[in-house]
Structures are given as C-alpha cells and as structure tokens.
N, C-alpha and C positions, 0 to 999 in steps of 0.2 A: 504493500500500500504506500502511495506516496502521501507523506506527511507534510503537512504547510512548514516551511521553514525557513527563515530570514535570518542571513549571516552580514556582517560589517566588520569587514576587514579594517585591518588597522590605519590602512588609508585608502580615498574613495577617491578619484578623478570625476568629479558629479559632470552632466553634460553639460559640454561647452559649446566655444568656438563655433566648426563648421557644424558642430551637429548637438543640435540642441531641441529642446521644444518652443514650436514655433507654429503660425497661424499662416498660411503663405494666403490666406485672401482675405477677410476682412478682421481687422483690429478685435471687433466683436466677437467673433466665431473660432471661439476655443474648445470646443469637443465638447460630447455630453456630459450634464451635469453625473456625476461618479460616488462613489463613499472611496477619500482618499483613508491613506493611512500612511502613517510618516513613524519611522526609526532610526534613530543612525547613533551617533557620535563625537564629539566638538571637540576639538583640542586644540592648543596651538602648536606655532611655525614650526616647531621643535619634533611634536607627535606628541607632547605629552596633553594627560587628560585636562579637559577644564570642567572644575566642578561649577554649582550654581549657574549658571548660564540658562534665561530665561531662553524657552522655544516654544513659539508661536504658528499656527496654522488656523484662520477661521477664526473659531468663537475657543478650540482647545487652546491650554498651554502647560507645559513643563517644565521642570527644574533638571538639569544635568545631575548625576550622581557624581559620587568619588570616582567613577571610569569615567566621565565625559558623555556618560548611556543616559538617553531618554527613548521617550516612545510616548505619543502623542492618542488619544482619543480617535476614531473615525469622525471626518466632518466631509460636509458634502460641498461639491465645487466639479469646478471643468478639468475634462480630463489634460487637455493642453494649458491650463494655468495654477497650477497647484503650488501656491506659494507660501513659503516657509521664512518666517523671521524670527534670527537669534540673535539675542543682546546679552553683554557683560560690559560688565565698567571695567577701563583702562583699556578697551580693546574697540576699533571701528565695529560698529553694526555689519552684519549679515541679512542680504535678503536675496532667493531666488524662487524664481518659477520654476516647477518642473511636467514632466510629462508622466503619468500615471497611469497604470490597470484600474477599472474598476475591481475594487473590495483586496485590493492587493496591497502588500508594507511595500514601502520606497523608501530602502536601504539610500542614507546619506551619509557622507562622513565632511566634515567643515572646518577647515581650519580657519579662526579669527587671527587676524591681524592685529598683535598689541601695536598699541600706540606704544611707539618708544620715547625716548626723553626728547621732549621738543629742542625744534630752533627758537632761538631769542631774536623778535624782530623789534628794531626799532617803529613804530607808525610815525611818528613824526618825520623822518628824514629817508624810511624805506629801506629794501635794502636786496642784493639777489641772494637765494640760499640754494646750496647744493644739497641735493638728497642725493643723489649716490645712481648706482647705473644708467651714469650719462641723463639724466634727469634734475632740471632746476627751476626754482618759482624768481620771478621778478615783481616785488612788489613798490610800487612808486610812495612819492611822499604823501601822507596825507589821505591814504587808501582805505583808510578802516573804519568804521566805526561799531557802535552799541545795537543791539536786537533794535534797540526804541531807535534809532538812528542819529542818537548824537556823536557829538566826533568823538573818537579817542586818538590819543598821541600819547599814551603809554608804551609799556612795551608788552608787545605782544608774544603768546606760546604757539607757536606754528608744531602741528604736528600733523608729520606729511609720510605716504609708506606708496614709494612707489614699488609699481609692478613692472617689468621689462615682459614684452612678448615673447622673449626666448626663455623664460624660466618655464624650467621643467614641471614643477607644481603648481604653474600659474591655474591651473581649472580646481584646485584645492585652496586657493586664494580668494582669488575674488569674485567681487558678488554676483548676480544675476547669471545667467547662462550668454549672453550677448545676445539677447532676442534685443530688437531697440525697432524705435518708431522714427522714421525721416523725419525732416520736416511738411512733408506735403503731408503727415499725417498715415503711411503706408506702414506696414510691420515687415522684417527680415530678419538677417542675421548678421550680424558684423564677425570680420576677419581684422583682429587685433597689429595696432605696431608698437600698442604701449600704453601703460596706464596710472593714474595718483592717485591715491586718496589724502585730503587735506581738511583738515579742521581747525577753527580759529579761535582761541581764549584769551583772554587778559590774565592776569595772573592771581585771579581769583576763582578763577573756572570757569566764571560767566563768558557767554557765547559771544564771537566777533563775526563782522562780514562786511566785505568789499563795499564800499562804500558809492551810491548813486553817481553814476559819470564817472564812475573809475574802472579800473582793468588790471588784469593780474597775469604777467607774460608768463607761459607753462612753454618750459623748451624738453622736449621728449627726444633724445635717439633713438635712432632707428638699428633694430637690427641688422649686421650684419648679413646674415645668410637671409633677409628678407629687401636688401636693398634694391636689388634688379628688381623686384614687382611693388616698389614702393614710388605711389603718385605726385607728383609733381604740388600735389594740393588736395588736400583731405579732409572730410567733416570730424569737428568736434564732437563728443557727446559726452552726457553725464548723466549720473543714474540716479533714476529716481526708486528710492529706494520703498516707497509703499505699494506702487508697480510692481517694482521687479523689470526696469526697461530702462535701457540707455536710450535716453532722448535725444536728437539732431539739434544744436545748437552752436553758431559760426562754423572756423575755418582754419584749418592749420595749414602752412605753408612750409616744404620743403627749401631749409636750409645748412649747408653745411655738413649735410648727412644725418640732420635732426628735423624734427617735426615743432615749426613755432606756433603759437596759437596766443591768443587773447579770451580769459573768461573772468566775468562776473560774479563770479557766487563757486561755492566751494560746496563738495561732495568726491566721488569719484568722477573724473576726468580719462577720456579716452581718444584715440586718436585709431580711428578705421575705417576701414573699408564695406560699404553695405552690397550685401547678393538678395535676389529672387533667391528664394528658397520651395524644395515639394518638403512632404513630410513621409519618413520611412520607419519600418519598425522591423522587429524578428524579434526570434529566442534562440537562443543558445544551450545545448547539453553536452553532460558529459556521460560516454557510454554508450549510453539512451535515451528514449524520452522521456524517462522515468525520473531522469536523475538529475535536474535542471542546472546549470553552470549558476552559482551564484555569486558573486560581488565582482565577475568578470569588468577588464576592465576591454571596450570594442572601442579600439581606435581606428578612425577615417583618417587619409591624407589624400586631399587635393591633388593629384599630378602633377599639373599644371601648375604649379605656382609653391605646392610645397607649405601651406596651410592646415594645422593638423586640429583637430578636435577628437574628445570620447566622451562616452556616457558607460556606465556602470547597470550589470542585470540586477533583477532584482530578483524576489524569493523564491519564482516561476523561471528565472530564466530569461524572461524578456526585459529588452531595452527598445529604445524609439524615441525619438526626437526628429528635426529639421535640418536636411541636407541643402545645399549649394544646388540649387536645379541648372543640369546642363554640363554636368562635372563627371570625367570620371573619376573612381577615389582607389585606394587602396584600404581592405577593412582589414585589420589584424587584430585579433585575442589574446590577452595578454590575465597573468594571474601574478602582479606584482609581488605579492608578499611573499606567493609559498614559490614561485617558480624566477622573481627578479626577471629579467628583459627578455626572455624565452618567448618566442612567439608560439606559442601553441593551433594555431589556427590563420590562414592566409588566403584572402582571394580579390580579386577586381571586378568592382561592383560600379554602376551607371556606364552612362550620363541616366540621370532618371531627368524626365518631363511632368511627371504623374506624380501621385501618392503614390506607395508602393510596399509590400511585406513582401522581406526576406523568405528564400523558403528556409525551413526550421536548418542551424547551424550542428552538426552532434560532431565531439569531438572524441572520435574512437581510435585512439590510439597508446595497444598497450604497452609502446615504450613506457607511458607520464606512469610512475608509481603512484596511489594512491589509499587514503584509508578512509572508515569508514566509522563515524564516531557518537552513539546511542547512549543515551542517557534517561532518565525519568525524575523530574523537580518534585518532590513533595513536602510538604509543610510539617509543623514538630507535630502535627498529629496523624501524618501519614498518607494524607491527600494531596493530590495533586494543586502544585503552585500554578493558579490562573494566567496571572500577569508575570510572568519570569522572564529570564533570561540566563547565558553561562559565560565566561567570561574563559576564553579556551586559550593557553600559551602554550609554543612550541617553539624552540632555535629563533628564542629573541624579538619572534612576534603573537601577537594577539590582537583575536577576531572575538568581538561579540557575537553569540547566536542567540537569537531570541526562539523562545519555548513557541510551541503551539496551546492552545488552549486548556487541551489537557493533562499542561506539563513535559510533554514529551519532545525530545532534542532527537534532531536525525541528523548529518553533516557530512559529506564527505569531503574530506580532507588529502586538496591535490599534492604531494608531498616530492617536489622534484629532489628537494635538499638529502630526502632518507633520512628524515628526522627521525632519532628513538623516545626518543623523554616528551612529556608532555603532560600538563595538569589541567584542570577546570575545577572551575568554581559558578557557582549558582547563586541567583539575587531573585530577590522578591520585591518587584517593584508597588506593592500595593502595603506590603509591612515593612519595611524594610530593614530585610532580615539577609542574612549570607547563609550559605555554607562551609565548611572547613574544606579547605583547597586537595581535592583527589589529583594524583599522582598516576601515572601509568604510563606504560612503555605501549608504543606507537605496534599495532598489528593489522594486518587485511583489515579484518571487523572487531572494532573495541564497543562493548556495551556494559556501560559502567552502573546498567542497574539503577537504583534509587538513589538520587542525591538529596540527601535531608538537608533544607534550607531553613535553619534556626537559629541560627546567630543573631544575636543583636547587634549592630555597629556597634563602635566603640563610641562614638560620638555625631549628636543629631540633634538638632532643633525641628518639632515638626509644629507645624500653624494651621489652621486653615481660618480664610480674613471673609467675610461675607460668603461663605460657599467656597471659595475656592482653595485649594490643598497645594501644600508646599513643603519639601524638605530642606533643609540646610544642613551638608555638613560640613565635618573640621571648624565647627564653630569656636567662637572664642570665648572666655568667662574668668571672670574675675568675683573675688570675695575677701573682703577683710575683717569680718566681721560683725560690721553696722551693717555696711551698704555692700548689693551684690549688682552686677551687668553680668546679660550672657546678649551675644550680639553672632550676628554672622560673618562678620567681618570689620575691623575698625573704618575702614579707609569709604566704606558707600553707606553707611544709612541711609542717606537721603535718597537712595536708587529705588528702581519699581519694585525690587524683587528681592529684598532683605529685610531684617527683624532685626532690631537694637531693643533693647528692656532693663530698666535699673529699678531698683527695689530693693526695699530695706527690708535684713534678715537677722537675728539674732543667728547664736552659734551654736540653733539645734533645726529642727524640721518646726514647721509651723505655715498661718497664711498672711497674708499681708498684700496691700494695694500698690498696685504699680506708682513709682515715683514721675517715671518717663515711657514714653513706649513711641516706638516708628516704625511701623510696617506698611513694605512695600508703598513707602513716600507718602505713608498716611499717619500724621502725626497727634497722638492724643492731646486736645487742651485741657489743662485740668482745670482751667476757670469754669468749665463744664461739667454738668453729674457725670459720671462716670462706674463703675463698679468691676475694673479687669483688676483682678486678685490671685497672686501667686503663689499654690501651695508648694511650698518645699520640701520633699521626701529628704534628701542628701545636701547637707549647705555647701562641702569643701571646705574641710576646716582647714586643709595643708596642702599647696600647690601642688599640684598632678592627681588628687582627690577627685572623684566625681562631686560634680555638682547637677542634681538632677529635682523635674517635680511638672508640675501642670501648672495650667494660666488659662483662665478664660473669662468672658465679660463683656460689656460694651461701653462703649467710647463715643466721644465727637469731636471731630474736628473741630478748627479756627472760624473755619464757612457754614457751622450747626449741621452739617451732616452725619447720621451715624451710622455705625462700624459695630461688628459681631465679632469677635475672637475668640479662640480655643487652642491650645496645642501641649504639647510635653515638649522638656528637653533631657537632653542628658549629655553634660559638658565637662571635658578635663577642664579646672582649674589651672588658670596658664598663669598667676600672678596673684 
C-alpha cells in the first residue's frame, strides 16, 4: 500500500527562475480554487534551524520549532497562487507563491536572509556604499526622510543583502518564484542578472524612505558567464511582497559591465529579463509508480542562453510550474543531499507552445543503492501521534519526514554515499513532546517499529492569545526572588509573535497578577481591569533550576480593546 508521505530535505531549491508557477494568460486566472497544504522548514544562510519564525498561509499560521519544522492547517486558495509568508526579526521577510496539488503537502524549505550589521549613512551629505558582489547603492544628499515624511539628516542604518545571479542557492534565497507583472499590466516570468534587498532605519529602529523627488543609484554587475545574452537596457523591478510578484518599475542601463538603474523606494530590487511563459507539470519515481521520488530536486536549463531554474517534488512525486514558451530546455534530476551533483535522471524537453504534462519520469536504475525506512509514532499511551513528524540523520544530513495521519512513516532512502549509521527521532507537533533518539544501522528494509513520543522539551513557553496557539522555545527567565520574567526572547517583544511577562513571586509556588505582559505586540494596560494571574508550580530558586507554572486571564489594551490568554511555561532559569 502506498502510504501518504512528505519528506524535507535539508535543503529545498523551491521553484524559480525559468520554471516556476505562473499564469501565462490573464493576471486573474490562477487555477482552481484547491485545499492547499504547506510543510517545510526555515533556516538560515548557514542551514542551520530557525526557531520561532512566524508562517503564514490564508487565514493559518505557525510557529517554527527547535528544527526550523512547521506544518500549516489546510486553507483553500488557487492552485497556481499559493502563497506563503514567513517573518522573524533581524532577518528580511519571506514571501512566495507556489504551484500546488489539490489536498496534497508542499514540501518547502527557506532560507531567511539575516540582516547583517548595517552600513552607517550619513543623510545629510549622502554617500555611495558597497555591498559586496560587485553591487552598490548611491545615495544623494538630503535623500531621506521619516514614515510621516519629514526630513531627516541623521545618520542613517542601511541594511542591504544582495543576491548575484550566479549564486548557487540563489532559489533558496530569495523571495517570490520571479512570477512578476510588466508594466502594461501582463504576468510572466523573469530570467535574473541580479538582485538587493534594502531596508532603511535611523538608529532607533524607526523606519526611513527615499525621500519625494529623490533617487537612489543601484549599480548591479553583471555576470560573467551571463554577459553575451545580457541587454543593452533592462527593466527594473521590485517585489511586492503581499503578492508574491516583482512588479515593472523604470530602467536599468548597461554600463561598464554593470546594470545602473534609478529607484524610489526600497524592498527587493531586480534587474531582468521578462519571457511568455506555457505552464508544465509531471511526477517523478523511483523504481515505480508506487514509490514516488520525493524532495527531488528537477532542474530546467534554457539552451539557448544558459538560464537555469528548479522546483522541488512533493509527497506524490509531482512538480509543475511555468516554462519559457518557445524554449528548448534541458530537464535533469538531481537528489542533492543523499547523492551531491549526481544526475540521476537526463533528457530534452520543448520548445512547448501549449500547457503541457510530462509523461510520468520512473527512475529505475539498480546501480543508485537505496533503503527503505518504516516507522510507527505513538503517544505515552500507545496510540498513534496524529500530527507528527521524525527528524531522520545520516552522514551529516537531515531530512524531516512528516507522519501520515495514523502515525505511520514510510521513506525510502536514496543512499548513493552507502551510508551505515543512522538515527531518528519523532515530534508531536500538537503536545509537544519528542522521542528519545533510535539509532540503527542502514539495511534494504529498516522498520523501527513503534517510536514512543513522550518526552517533554526541556524548555517551552506555550500561549494561546484570543484563539490562537503558539509555542516558544529556548525561552529565556529570570528570578530573584521578589520579581520573576520569562520572555521569549530579550531582543523583540515588541514583535507579532513573542511573549515577554514579569511578575512578582515569592520563593515558593503560589499565584499572583501579572506586573507586565506583551504578546505578540499586544501590550496589557494596567490603568485597565485586568485579571491575567500567574500560578507558579516551580519559582527557580538557583540559576539552571526550572522555572515552571500556568497564566491565564484577560486584559486590555491602550485603545480598550480586549484580549483572552492562557498558557504554561517551563523555563531554565538563565540568571
């Protein structure tokens, strides 16, 4: 029996470039309305995980765990605009559209972009700053001002992360898939030469922007191995990030072997080339058609020009997105993690004129070694974990697999390496609970049986604020006695998607009224009746002590609005 099952390899190439989801005729007309469903993974530049990391889809949202794992609610939407936004503080915003099966997970993996430590701009006398892979901003005197639009001549925190077209993980970077809208208003796809993201603050946080009747020079290099098919004169765009579309806006001019341009306003900045676009799709197996290839990655290359884009299968096997109509491509199969640059699968596909499905890909070949990896989630009472997942490591990488519904993990594992050693562990994203890390040596067929998933974290703040539900972990907490905080982090309360709470505790268990409280940028006033009350089971009498208990109540805001809370924590004491 083929079992539902969704894998998220340690890194995703989500669709890009030439081959993406895309509408080749009107703006409007994105495929039928569908039940998406969204999984993947966040991490950053590095790979490693990012926890808390709000993700959004619709009307759902989640919180990233300590692996960077979420998994999103079904919400309904078009099958060619399925968009996904994920935010953390210190890092640019995430948003793209994707292309989806009805009632099927759409394995992502994303890596955010920290903002690193800003340039220092003078605004009063201007100044030009390098960011680095042949990319710089030109900012004049006098360029800036306040949200409300008065001047400022302070100095300003430029934090800018460009992207070069020849970077290898560029479809693991940035936002959107490159669907964008011209300016006549038409939808396609762009073929990249380069790109920035830039954000502008004063040194208090508060937001800056280009100031009416001013301009901001963006000089882009041009690739090398892209300079023979790079235009004499190119349109701008930037991306409008509650789309999910890089918009047409002016004009960059080849000089010097860089791309110059003039803009207004700050977001991401691109510098391409727009195609007609048809739309293609297939699936992918391995074996059979039993056995669906999953977190493949299927990369297209343009012939002609040397233009590359992929999209990633999902838990079926299939992928689909929007080609370059009029193109013939090269499609090749790749399984970065377990096989590195090995192409497993090769052929030449278009020009397409049409929509068009692949016929079914099956990659039977019994050189690729591979195994076979069977599991069962159940809870400390021995039932099946609903909402799971397993967190699978072998030679240095690790794939998320999420459970089927009745707990059950099926996987095959393409193993070009001959890996022996290999562990998993199991998560319950509805308690959040672990399992203790099983161990085993790599065979044809491993079925490891029942994985009791009972563990408690070691550390968790969980809430839910009006209805909606939220973990935090790695939190942070303090106690000296009088007065206790447990918070999720020092550095964002004021963010959408954290818990700060200070409260006076004596130095045993008891309850008591919150002093302070901000969750998710909703701050209690206490010139207001109020009644959120924190029992404490565990104070933390001595750093590295748990500090644990429950809080719930309501509140109101500055503006008389009011607010529901509930939740438990359980906090090492850090201080």
């Amino acid at each position: 029996m083929n079992k539902l099952k969704w894998l998220l390899p340690t890194i995703l190439s989500c669709v890009v470039a030439l081959f993406i989801a895309c509408n080749k005729d009107a703006v409007s007309d994105y495929g039928p309305e569908v039940e998406i469903m969204f999984a993947g993974r966040v991490t950053n530049e590095s790979g490693d995980p990012i926890s808390d990391a709000r993700v959004e889809s619709g009307d759902e949202s989640a919180q990233t765990d300590q692996n960077g794992i979420f998994k999103l609610k079904p919400v309904r939407g078009r099958a060619r605009n399925a968009i996904l936004h994920i935010r953390k503080n210190g890092y640019f915003n995430f948003s793209r559209a994707f292309v989806v099966q009805d009632q099927s997970v759409t394995n992502v993996q994303v890596q955010l972009l920290e903002k690193d430590p800003p340039h220092s701009l003078n605004a009063a006398s201007g100044a030009q700053l390098q960011l680095g892979s042949g990319m710089s901003l030109s900012f004049p005197a006098n360029a800036l001002v306040r949200e409300n639009g008065a001047a400022f001549s302070g100095f300003a925190r430029v934090y800018a992360k460009p992207l070069a077209a020849d970077d290898p993980d560029l479809g693991r970077k940035m936002p959107g898939d490159l669907r964008a809208i011209d300016g006549a208003g038409e939808e396609g796809v762009l073929s990249t030469f380069g790109m920035v993201a830039v954000e502008l603050e004063d040194n208090s946080g508060n937001t800056l922007k280009v100031a009416a009747g001013k301009s901001v020079t963006i000089n882009m290099a041009i690739p090398s191995a892209l300079a023979s098919v790079a235009p004499e004169e190119i349109p701008l765009w930037y991306f409008d990030e509650e789309s999910a579309r890089w918009k047409e806006e002016g004009k960059a001019t080849k000089v010097n072997g860089a791309y110059v341009g003039e803009v207004s306003h700050f977001s991401f900045w691109n510098c391409d080339a727009f195609s007609e676009t048809v739309y293609m799709d297939g699936s992918v197996f391995f074996d059979n058609r039993s056995t669906p290839l999953i977190g493949a990655e299927i990369q297209l290359t343009v012939l002609s020009n040397g233009f590359k884009g992929s999209a990633i299968s999902n838990g079926q096997g299939w992928f689909g997105g929007a080609v370059p109509k009029g193109y013939e491509m090269l499609l090749e199969i790749r399984l970065p993690e377990q096989c590195g640059g090995a192409v497993l699968y090769s052929q030449n596909i278009g020009p397409f004129e049409t929509d068009v499905t692949l016929s079914d890909i099956i990659i039977n070949d019994p050189s690729i070694p591979h195994s076979i990896v069977e599991a069962q989630l159940v809870d400390c009472d021995g039932q099946p974990v609903e909402n799971g997942y397993a967190i699978l490591k072998y030679n240095g990488i690790t794939a998320a697999v999420f459970a089927s519904s009745d707990g059950s993990i099926e996987y095959t594992l393409i193993n070009c390496q001959n890996v022996v050693d290999a562990s998993l562990t199991g998560y319950d994203l509805d308690e959040f609970l672990e399992s203790t890390p099983v161990s085993f040596i790599l065979d044809n067929t491993n079925n490891l049986g029942n994985i009791t998933v009972c563990n408690t974290l070691s550390e968790y703040i969980q809430y839910t604020i009006d209805g909606q539900s939220f973990t935090k972990v790695e939190p942070n907490g303090n106690a000296n006695g009088t007065f206790a905080s447990i918070a999720s982090s020092f550095d964002s309360i004021t963010l959408n998607q954290n818990i700060y709470m200070w409260f006076v505790q004596n130095p045993s268990s008891g309850s008591t009224l919150v002093e302070q409280l901000n969750v998710n940028g909703l701050e209690l006033d206490v010139s207001k009746p109020f009644n959120v009350t924190v029992n404490v089971d565990q104070p933390g009498l001595n750093v590295g002590d748990s500090m644990t208990g429950t809080f719930g109540g309501d509140f109101k805001t500055a503006n008389g609005t009011s607010h529901t809370i509930t939740g438990s924590y359980k906090v090492l004491r850090d201080w």
